[in-house]
TIGUMI-372619 format. One line per 2 residues: number of its first residue (from 0); their letters; for each residue y, x negated, z negated of N, C-alpha, C, O, CB. Coordinates in nm, 4 decimals, always signed. Glycine has a CB too. Layout:
BEGIN
NUM> A> Y/X/Z/Y/X/Z/Y/X/Z/Y/X/Z/Y/X/Z; ...
//
This chain:
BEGIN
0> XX> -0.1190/-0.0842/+0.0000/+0.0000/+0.0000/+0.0000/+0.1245/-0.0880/+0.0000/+0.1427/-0.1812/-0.0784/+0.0003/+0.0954/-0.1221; +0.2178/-0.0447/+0.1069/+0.3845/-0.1442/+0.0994/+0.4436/-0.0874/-0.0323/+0.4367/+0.0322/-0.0604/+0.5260/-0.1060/+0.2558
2> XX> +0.5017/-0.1797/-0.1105/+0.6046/-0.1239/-0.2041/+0.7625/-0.1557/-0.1479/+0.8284/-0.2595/-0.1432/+0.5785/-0.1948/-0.3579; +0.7964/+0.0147/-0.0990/+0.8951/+0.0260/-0.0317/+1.0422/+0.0147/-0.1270/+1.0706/+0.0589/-0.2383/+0.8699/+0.1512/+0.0419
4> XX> +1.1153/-0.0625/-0.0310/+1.2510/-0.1014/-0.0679/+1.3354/+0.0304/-0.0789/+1.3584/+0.0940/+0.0240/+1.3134/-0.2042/+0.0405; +1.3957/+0.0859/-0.2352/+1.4715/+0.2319/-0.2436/+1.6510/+0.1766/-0.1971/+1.7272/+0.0972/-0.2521/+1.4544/+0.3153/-0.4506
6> XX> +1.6674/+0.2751/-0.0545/+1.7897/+0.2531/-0.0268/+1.8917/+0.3683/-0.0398/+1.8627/+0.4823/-0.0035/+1.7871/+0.2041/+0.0913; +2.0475/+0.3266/-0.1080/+2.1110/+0.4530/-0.1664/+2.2452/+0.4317/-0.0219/+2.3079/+0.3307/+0.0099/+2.1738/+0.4371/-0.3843
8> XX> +2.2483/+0.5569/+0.0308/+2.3531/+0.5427/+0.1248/+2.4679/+0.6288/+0.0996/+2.4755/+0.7452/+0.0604/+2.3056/+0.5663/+0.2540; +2.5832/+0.5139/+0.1425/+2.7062/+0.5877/+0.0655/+2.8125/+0.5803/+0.2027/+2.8440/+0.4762/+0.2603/+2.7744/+0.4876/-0.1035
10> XX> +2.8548/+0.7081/+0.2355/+2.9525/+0.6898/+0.3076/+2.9937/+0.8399/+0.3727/+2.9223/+0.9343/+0.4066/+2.9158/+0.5786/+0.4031; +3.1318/+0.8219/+0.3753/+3.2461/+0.9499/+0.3515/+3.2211/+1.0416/+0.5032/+3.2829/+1.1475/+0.5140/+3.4504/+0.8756/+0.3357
12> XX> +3.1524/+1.0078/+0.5888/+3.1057/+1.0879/+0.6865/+2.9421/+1.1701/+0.7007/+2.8298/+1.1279/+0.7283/+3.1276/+0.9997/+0.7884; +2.9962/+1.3030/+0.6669/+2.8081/+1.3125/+0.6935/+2.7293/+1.2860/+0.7754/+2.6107/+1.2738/+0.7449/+2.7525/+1.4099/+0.6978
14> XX> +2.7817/+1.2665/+0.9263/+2.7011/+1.2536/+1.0046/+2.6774/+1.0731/+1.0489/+2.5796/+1.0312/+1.1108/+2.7471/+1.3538/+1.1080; +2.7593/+1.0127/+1.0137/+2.7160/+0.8587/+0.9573/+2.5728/+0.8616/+0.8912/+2.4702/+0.8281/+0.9504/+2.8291/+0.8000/+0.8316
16> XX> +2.5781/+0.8991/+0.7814/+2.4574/+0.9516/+0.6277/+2.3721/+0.9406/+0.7528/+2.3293/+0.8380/+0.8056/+2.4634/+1.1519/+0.5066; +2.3523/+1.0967/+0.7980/+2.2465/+1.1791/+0.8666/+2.1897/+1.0867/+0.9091/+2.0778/+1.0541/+0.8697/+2.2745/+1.2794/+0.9667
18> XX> +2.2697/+1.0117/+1.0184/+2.2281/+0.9107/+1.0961/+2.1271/+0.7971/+1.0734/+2.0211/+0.7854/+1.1350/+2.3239/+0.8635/+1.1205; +2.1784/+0.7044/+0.9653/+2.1576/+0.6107/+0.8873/+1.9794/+0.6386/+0.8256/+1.8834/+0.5652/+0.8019/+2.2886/+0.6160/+0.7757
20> XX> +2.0047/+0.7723/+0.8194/+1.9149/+0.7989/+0.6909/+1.7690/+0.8351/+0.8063/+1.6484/+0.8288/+0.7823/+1.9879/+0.9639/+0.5591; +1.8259/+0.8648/+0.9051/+1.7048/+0.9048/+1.0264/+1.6530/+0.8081/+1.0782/+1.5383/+0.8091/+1.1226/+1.7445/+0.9797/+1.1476
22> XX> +1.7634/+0.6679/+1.0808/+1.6833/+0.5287/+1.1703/+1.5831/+0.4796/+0.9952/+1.4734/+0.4246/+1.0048/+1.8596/+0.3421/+1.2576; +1.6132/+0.4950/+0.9265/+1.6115/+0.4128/+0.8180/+1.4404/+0.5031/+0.7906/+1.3422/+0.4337/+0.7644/+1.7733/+0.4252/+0.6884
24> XX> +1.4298/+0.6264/+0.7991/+1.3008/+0.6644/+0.8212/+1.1923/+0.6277/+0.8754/+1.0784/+0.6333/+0.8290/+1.3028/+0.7326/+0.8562; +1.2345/+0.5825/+0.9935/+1.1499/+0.4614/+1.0811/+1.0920/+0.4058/+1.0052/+0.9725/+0.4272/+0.9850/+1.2151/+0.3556/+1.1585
26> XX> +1.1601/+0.3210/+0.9438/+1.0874/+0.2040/+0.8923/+0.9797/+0.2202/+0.7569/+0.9969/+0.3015/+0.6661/+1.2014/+0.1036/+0.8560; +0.9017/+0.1537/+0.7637/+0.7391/+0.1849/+0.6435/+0.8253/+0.1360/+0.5291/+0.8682/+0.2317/+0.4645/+0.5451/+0.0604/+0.6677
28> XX> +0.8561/+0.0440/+0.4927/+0.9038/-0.0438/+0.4042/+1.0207/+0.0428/+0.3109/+1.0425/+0.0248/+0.1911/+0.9601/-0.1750/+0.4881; +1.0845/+0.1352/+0.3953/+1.2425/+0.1398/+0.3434/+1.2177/+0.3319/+0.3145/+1.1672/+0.4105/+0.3946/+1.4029/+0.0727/+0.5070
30> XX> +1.2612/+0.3565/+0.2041/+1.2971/+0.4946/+0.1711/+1.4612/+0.5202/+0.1229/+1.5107/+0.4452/+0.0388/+1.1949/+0.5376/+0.0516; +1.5113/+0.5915/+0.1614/+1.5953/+0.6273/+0.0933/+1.6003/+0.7692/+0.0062/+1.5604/+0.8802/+0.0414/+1.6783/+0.6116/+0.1701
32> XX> +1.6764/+0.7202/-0.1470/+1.6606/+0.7508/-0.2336/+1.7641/+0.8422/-0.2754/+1.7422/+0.9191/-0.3690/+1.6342/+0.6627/-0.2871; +1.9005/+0.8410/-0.2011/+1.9901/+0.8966/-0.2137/+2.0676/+0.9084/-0.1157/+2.0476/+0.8174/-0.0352/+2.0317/+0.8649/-0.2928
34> XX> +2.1704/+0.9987/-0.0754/+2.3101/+0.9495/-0.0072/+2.4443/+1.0556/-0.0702/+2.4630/+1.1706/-0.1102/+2.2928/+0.9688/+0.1905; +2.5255/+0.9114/-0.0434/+2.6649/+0.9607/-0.1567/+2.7609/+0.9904/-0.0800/+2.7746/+0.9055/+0.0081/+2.7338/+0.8470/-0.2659
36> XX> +2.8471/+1.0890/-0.0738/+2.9958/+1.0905/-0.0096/+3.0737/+0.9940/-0.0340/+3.1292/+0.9372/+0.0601/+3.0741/+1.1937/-0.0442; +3.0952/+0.9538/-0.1666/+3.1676/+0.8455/-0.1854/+3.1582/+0.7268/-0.3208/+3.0398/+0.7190/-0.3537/+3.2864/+0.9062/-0.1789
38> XX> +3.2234/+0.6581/-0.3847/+3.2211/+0.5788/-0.4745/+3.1608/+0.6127/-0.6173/+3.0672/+0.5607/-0.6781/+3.3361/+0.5452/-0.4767; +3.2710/+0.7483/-0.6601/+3.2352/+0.8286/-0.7283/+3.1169/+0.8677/-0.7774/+3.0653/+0.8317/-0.8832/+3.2714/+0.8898/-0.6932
40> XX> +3.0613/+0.9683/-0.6699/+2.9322/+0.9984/-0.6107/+2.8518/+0.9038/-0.6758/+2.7972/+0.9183/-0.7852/+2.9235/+0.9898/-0.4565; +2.8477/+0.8031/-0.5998/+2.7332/+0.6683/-0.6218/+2.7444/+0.5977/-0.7815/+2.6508/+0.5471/-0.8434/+2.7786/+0.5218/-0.4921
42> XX> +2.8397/+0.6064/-0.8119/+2.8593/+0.5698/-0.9598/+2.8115/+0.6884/-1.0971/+2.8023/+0.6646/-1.2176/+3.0279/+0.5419/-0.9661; +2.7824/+0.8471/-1.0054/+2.7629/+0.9117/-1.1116/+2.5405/+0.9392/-1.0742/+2.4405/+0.9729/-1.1377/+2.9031/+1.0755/-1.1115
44> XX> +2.5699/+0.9050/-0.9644/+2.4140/+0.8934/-0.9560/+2.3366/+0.7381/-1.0296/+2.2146/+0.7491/-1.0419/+2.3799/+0.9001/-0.7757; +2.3731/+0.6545/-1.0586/+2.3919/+0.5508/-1.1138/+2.3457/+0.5809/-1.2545/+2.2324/+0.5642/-1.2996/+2.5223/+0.5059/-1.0937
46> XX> +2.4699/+0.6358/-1.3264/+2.4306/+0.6904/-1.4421/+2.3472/+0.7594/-1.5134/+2.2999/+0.7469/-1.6264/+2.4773/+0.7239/-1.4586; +2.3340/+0.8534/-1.4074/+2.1819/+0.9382/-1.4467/+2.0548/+0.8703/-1.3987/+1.9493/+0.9105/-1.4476/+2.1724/+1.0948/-1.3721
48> XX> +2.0524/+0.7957/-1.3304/+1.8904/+0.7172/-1.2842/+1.9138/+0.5643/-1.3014/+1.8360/+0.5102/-1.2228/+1.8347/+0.7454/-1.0937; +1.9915/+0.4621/-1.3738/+2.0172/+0.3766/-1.3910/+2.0809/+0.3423/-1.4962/+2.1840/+0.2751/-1.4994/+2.0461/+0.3560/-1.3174
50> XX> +1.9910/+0.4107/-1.6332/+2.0230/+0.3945/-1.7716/+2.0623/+0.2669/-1.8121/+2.1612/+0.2634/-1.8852/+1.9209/+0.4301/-1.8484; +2.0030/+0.1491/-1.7791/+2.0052/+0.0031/-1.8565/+2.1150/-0.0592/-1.8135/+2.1345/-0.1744/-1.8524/+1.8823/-0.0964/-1.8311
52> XX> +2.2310/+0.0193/-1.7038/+2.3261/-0.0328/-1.6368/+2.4214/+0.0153/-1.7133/+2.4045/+0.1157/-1.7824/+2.3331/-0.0087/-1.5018; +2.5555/-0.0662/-1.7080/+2.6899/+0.0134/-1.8015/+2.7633/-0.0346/-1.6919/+2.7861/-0.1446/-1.6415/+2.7513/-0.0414/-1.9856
54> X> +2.8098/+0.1474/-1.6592/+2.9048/+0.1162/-1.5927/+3.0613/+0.2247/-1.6381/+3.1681/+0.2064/-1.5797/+2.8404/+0.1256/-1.4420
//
């Protein structure tokens, strides 16, 4: 079994995301785990699934 690389995609266009997140499917290796509109976003998903981090 690959132990796939979790990728979080952040960016202020949805159809960027969409995009990103459809080539990125392709690949065996790579899942993505999230996608963020923006900074915010990614900093509050952070918090809730990335306890040992202080941010």
């Amino acid at each position: 079994m690959i132990k796939k690389i979790k990728v979080l995609i952040a960016d202020d266009h949805e159809l960027i995301r969409q995009g990103l997140e459809r080539i990125i499917s392709f690949e065996d290796d790579l899942t993505v785990i999230y996608e963020a509109k923006d900074g915010i976003d990614v900093i509050d998903f952070l918090k809730k699934k990335c306890r040992m981090y202080s941010f």
